[in-house]
C-alpha positions in Angstrom: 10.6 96.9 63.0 13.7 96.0 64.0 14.0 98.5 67.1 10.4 97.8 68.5 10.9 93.5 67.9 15.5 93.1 67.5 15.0 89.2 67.7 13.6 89.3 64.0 16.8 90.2 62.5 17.6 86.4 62.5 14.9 86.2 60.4 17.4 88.1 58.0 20.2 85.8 57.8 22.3 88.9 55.3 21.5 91.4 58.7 21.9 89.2 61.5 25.3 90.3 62.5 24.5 93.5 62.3 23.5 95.9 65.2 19.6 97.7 64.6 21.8 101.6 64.0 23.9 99.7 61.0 21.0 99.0 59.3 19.7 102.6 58.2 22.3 102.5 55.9 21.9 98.7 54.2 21.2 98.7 50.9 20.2 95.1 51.4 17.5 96.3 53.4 16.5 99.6 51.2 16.7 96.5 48.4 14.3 94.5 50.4 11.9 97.4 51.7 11.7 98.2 47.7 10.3 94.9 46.5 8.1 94.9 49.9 6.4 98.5 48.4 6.6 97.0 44.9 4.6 93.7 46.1 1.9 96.7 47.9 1.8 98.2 45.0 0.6 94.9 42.6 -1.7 93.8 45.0 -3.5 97.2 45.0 -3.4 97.4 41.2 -4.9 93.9 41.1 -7.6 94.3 44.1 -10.4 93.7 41.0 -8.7 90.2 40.6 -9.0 88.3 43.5 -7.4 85.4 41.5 -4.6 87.3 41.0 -4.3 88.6 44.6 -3.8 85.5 46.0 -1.3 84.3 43.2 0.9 87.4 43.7 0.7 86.4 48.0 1.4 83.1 47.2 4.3 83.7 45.4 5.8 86.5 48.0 5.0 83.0 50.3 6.9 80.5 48.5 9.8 83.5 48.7 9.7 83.6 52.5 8.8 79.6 52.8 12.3 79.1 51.2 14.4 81.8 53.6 12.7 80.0 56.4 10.6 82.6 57.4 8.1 81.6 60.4 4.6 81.7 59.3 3.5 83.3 61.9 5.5 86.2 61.0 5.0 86.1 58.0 1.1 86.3 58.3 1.4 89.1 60.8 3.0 91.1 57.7 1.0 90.5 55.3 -2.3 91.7 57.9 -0.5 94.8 58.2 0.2 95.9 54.7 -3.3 95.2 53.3 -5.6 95.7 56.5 -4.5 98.8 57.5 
């Protein structure tokens, strides 16, 4: 992600300083990428439970809302984990 787009890294304010090859190595970012898969994971067990669906999203929102993550972004993620 960050190779193919390097202007979202601000979005990360604990990678920002870093340069895209640093980050292979960041367990931040291994952290991060875990409770992304984690978050797939409970919305596919859930997928019977539309009500719960959209609490987990909502939640995983609020999250992002409070790093200041741009919605835009943030909706472009979410359409690529669960539409494809």
């Amino acid at each position: 992600m960050f190779e193919s787009r390097p202007e979202l890294i601000k979005v990360f304010s604990n990678f920002d300083s870093k340069d895209v090859s640093e980050l292979r190595d960041s367990r931040l970012l291994h952290d991060h990428a875990l409770r992304v898969m984690a978050t797939v994971e409970a919305v596919i067990s859930q997928l019977e439970d539309m009500p719960e669906v959209a609490k987990t999203l909502k939640e995983v929102g609020e999250v992002h809302r409070r790093y200041n993550v741009p919605h835009d972004l943030f909706q472009a993620n979410i359409y690529v984990c669960f539409c494809f």
